[in-house]
TORZAVO-337370 format. One record per residue (C-alpha): residue number from 1; residue in one letter; chain; x, y, z. Coordinates in nm, 2 decimals. Layout:
BEGIN
+------+-------+-------+--------+--------+--------+
: rogu : lumlo : zakol :     px :     py :     pz :
+------+-------+-------+--------+--------+--------+
:  NUM :     A :     A :      X :      Y :      Z :
...
+------+-------+-------+--------+--------+--------+
END
This chain:
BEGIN
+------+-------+-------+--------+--------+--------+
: rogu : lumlo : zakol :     px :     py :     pz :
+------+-------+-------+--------+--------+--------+
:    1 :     X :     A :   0.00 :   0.00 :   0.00 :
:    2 :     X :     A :   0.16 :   0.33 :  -0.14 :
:    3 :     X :     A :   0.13 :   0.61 :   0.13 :
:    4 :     X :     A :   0.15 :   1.01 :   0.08 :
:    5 :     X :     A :   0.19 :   1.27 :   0.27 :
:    6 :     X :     A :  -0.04 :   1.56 :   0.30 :
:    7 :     X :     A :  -0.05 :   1.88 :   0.47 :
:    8 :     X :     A :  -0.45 :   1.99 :   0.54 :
:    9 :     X :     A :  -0.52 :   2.31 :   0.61 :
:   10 :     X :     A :  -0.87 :   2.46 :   0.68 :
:   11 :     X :     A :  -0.99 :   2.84 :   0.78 :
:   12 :     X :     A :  -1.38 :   2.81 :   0.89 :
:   13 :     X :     A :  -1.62 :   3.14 :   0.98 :
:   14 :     X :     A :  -1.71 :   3.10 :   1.32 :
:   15 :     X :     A :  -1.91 :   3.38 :   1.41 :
:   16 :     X :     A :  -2.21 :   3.17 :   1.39 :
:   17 :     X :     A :  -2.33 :   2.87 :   1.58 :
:   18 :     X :     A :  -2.33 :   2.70 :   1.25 :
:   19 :     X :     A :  -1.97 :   2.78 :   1.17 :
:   20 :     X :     A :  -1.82 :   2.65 :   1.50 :
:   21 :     X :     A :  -2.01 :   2.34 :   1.44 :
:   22 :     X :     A :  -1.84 :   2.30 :   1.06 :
:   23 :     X :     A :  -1.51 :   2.40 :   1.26 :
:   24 :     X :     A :  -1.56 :   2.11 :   1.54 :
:   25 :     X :     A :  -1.67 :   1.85 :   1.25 :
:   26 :     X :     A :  -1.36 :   1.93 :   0.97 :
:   27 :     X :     A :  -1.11 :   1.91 :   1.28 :
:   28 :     X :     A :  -1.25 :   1.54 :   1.38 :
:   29 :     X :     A :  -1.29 :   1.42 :   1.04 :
:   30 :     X :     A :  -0.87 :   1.56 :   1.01 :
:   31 :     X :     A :  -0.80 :   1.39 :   1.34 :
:   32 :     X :     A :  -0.94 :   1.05 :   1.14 :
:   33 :     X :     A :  -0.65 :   1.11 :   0.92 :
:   34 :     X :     A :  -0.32 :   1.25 :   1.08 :
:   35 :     X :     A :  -0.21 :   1.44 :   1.36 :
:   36 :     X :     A :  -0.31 :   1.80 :   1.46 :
:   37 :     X :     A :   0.04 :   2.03 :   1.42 :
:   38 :     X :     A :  -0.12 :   2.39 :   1.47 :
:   39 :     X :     A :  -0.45 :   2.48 :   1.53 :
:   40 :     X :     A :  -0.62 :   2.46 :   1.18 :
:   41 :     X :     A :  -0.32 :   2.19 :   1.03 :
:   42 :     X :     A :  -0.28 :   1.84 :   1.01 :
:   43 :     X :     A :   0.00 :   1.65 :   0.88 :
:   44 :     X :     A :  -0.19 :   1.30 :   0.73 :
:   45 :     X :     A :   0.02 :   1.00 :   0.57 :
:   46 :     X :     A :  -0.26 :   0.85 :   0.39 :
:   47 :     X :     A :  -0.32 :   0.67 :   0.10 :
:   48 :     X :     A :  -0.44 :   0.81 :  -0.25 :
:   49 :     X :     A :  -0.83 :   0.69 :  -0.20 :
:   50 :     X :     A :  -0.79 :   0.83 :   0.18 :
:   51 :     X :     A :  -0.67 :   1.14 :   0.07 :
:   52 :     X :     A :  -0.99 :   1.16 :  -0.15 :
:   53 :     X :     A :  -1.21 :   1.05 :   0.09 :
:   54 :     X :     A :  -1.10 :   1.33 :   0.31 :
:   55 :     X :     A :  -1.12 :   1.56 :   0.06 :
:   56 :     X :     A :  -1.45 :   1.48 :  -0.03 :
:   57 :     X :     A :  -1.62 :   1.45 :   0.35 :
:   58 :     X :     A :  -1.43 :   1.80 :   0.42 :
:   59 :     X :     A :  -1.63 :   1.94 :   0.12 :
:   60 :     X :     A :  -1.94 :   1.78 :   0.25 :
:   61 :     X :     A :  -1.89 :   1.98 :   0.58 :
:   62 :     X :     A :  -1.74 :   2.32 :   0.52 :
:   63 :     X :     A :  -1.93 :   2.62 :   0.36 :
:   64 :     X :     A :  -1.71 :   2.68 :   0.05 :
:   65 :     X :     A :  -1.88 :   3.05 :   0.01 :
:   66 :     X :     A :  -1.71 :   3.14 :   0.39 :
:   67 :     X :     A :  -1.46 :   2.86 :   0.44 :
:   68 :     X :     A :  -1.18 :   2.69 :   0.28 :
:   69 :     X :     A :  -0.95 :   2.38 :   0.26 :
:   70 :     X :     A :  -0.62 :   2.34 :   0.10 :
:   71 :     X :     A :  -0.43 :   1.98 :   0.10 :
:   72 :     X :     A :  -0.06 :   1.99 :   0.03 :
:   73 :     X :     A :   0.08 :   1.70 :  -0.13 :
:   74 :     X :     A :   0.42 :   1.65 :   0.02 :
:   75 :     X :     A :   0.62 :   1.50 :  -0.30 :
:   76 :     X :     A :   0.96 :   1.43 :  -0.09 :
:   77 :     X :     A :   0.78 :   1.29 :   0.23 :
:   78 :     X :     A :   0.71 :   1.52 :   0.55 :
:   79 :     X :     A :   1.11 :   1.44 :   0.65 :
:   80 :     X :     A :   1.23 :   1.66 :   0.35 :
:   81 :     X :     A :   0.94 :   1.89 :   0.28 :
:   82 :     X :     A :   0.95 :   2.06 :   0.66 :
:   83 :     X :     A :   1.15 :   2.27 :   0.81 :
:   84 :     X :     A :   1.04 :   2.35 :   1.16 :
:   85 :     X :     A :   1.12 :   2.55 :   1.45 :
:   86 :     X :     A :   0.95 :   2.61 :   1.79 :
:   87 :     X :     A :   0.76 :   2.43 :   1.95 :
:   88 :     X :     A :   0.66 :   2.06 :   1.72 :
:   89 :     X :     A :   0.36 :   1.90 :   1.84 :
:   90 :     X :     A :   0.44 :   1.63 :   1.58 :
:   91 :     X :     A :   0.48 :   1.26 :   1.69 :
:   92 :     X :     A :   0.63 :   0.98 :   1.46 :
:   93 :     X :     A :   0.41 :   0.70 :   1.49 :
:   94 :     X :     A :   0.61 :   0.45 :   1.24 :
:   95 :     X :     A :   0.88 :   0.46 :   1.52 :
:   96 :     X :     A :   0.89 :   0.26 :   1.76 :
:   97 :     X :     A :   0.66 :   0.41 :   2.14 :
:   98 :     X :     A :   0.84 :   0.39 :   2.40 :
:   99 :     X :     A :   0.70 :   0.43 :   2.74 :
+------+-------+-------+--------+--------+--------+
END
């Protein structure tokens, strides 16, 4: 199974009820996928038809009139594509956990 990388980004209006609602439902559906990084940022290794998938339920959620989504393919892999400083809330999960 072929994986990618992605990098999901969302900015939802949420000066409604209805907006922090489409805000709560886009950040679970993203936590399906990968790992939270900044607020409104995920970093997903996925596979081509789960990339879609996400794609298409994030869609489903946000309001594309107030909202948007942008999903960065990662060509090299998150290890060559990031450079990052401060504080990295990023956790390798194909490593080995230790306790």
């Amino acid at each position: 199974m072929n994986t990618i990388d992605i990098l999901v980004v969302y900015d939802v209006q949420t000066t409604t009820p209805k907006g922090k609602r489409r805000l709560r439902k886009v950040a679970q559906l993203c936590k399906n996928y990968g790992q939270r990084v900044q607020f409104s940022v995920f970093e997903c290794r996925v596979t081509q038809a789960q990339m879609e998938s996400l794609e298409a339920e994030s869609l489903k959620t946000l309001d594309v009139s107030q909202d948007s989504l942008r999903i960065y393919v990662l060509h090299q892999g998150r290890e060559k594509s990031l450079r990052a400083h401060g504080l990295d809330r990023y956790r390798d999960f194909d490593e080995p956990l230790v306790l």
